[in-house]
C-alpha positions, 0 to 999 in steps of 0.5 A, a space after each residue: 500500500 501506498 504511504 503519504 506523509 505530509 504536514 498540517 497546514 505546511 503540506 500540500 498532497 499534490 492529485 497526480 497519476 503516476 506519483 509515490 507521494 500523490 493521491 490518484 484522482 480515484 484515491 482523492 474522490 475516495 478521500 473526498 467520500 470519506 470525509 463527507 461521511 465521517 464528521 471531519 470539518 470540512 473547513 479544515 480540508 482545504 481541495 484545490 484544483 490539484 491538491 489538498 491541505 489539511 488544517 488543524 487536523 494531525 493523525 492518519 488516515 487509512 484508504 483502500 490503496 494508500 495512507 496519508 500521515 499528517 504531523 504537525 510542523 513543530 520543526 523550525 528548521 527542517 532536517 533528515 530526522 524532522 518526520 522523526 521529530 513531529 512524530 515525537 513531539 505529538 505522542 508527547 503532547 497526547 502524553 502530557 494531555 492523557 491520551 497516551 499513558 507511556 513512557 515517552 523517554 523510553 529508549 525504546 520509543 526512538 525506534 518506533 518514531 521511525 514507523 508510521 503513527 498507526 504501526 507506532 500506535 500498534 507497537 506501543 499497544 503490543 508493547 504494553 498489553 503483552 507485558 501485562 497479559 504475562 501477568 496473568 489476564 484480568 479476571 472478575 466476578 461476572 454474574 450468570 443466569 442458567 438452568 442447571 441440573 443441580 442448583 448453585 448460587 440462587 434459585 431465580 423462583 419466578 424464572 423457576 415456575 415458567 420452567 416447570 412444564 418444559 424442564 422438569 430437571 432443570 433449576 434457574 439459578 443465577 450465581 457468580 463466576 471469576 472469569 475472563 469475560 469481561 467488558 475490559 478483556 472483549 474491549 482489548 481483544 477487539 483492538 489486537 483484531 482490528 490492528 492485526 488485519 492492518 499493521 504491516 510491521 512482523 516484530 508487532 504482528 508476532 506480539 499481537 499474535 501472543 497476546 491474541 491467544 490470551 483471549 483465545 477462549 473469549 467468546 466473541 462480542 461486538 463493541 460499541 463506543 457506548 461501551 467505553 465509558 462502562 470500564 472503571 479501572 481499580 487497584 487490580 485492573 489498574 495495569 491494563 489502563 494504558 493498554 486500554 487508552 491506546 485500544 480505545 483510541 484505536 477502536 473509537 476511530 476504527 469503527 467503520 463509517 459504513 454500515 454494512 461494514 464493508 468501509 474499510 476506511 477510517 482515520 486517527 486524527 486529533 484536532 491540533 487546536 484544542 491538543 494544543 491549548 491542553 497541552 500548554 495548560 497542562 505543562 504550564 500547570 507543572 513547570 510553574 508555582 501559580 495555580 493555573 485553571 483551565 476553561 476559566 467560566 467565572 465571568 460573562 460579559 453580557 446578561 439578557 435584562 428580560 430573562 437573565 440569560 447570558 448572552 456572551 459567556 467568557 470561557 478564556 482557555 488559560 487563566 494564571 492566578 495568584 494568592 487566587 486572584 486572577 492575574 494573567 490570562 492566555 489564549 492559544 492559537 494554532 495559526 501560523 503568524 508571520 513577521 512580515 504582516 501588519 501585527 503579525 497577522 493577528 485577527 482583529 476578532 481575536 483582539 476584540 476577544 481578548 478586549 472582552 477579557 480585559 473588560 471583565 477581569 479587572 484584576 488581570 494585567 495581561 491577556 496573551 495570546 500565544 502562537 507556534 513559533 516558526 521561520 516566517 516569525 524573525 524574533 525569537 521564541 518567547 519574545 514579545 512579537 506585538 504589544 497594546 494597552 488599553 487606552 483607559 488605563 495610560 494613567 494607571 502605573 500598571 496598564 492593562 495589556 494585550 501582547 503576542 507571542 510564540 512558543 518553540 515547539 522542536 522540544 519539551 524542554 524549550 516549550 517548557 523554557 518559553 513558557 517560563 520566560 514569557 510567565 516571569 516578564 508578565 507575571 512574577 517580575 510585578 508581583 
């Protein structure tokens, strides 16, 4: 089959016959299909007249002859080891924000970077689940109901009765059993299927092949979404959660679209947005001593006089607070900004919203809002790219500000520096 890596935003799938990085007109149409029938937006699909670009959607996609990767362009400068590099710094912001629950600086991570995100989703499941299922298989009590020649458990009397003239030998019982199956045990066992019949790699094939023949005696069982959210993890099934994590991401994505069940299409994709605003929250919560709060709800900037409802809500994506007074707040943006365009080429619905904020948060001195960091910004990362006060408050010692700025998203450790730095100039050096 043929594979296509490309970058969000950055990349251009060219549609072109005879081509090993291009769809087929027939491979685009078949694209084109499956968009319209999943719940992709579309608005994030951009067709031209020979290509298609994706915008803020990052995963894979699988067809029936080829695959397309989308990374995100965390690299300033490109290099041999960039595809290697994008793929690492997803699985760790899918890492810091729960998607993923492994050991990123494993040594063993830096081979499986070198594979296609979905052979990189099968590795690590196999990795984990096997090590686990060498443990022993998570067995529960599950209750049962059966018409038994001898009675165990309890005798069901209503059921009883309605037996009397049929199964005059027989006593409905329901009673418990420790068994393997269990909700957790068919979840798992469905996703080593799935990946068996599309991962390509042999060493990961061979350990799905292991740990398919745990489950061996499983009674087969279909999985629905709904089924999910039915697992609750406790001290004795607690090893099997990040097997679980992965075999749910992959499953939820990997249910055909098509009814009949034909579909062999499907996708693992995650929106680059809102993966960036979480992973910014959850890192800043580490990597400073202010409390930070998410999805901040306190405030909303207009009430309806007739019936009190709130007309315009305020939900800024990061609120920085001290001694718990509000102090700073950030929005991320997954947009490209560029030093060459006036004010970097900041929306002017995006500055009116962090107005807003200013309105309501009194106490706030700056609003920030913050962008990835790449070639067409000239300054350096975590340096002031553009800064404005509000005009009511030139008479105030400290005025009110809206500034922008970018974070380097090459490395963890210089994601973690920038975000240090912009926190001291805006917030620590004024308290």
């Amino acid at each position: 089959m043929k594979h296509i890596t490309t970058y969000e935003v950055a990349g251009k799938i060219l549609i072109k016959e005879d081509c090993s990085q291009c769809l087929t007109e027939k491979e685009a149409r078949e694209l084109e299909q499956y968009i319209g029938s999943s719940k992709l937006d579309k608005k994030c699909i951009k067709w031209g007249r020979n290509s298609v670009t994706f915008i803020n959607y990052v995963g894979y996609i699988q067809l029936t002859t080829v695959s397309i990767e989308i990374l995100p362009k965390t690299q300033i400068n490109s290099s041999n080891k960039e595809v290697e590099e994008s793929r690492k710094m997803l699985v760790q912001m899918l890492y810091r924000t729960g998607s993923l629950k492994i050991n990123v600086n494993d040594m063993s991570m830096n081979q499986m970077y070198k594979h296609n995100l979905l052979e990189m989703f099968g590795a690590l499941f196999a990795l984990k689940l096997e090590k686990e299922l060498m443990k022993g298989l998570y067995m529960q009590y599950v209750q049962l109901e059966e018409n038994l020649p001898v009675v165990k458990g309890n005798i069901l009397f209503q059921k009883q009765i309605q037996n009397q003239a049929t199964r005059v030998n027989r006593v409905h019982c329901q009673y418990e059993e420790f068994s393997a199956e269990n909700q957790l045990n068919y979840i798992l066992k469905s996703a080593i299927e799935k990946l068996m019949s599309n991962i390509k790699q042999l060493d990961t094939l061979k350990k799905l092949k292991r740990c398919f023949d745990y489950f061996d005696e499983l009674a087969f069982s279909t999985i629905t979404k709904v089924d999910f959210s039915k697992i609750h993890f406790n001290r004795l099934n607690k090893r099997f959660e990040p097997s679980f994590i992965l075999a749910r991401m992959i499953l939820e994505n990997m249910f055909s679209i098509s009814s009949s069940g034909k579909d062999k299409s499907f996708s693992i994709l995650f929106r680059m947005d809102e993966l960036f605003e979480k992973y910014i929250a959850n890192l800043l919560d580490t990597c400073i001593e202010h409390r930070v709060m998410s999805q901040h709800k306190k405030y909303k900037l207009m009430i309806n006089e007739f019936n009190d409802r709130e007309v315009y809500p305020l939900k800024p994506d990061i609120v920085v607070l001290h001694n718990d007074s509000e102090k700073l707040i950030i929005d991320t943006k997954w947009k490209f900004i560029n030093g060459s365009k006036n004010r970097h080429g900041v929306k002017r619905e995006d500055l009116f919203q962090m107005y807003a904020y200013l309105t309501r948060y009194e106490k706030v001195s700056t609003v920030i809002l913050l962008y990835p960091h790449q070639q067409a910004i000239v300054k350096q990362s975590s340096e002031v790219l553009e800064s404005w006060y509000l005009e009511e408050t030139v008479e105030i010692l400290q005025k009110q500000k809206i500034r922008v700025y970018s974070i380097n998203l090459s490395s963890e450790r210089r994601v973690i520096q920038d975000l240090q730095r912009i926190i001291e100039e805006n917030l620590t050096k004024l308290l």
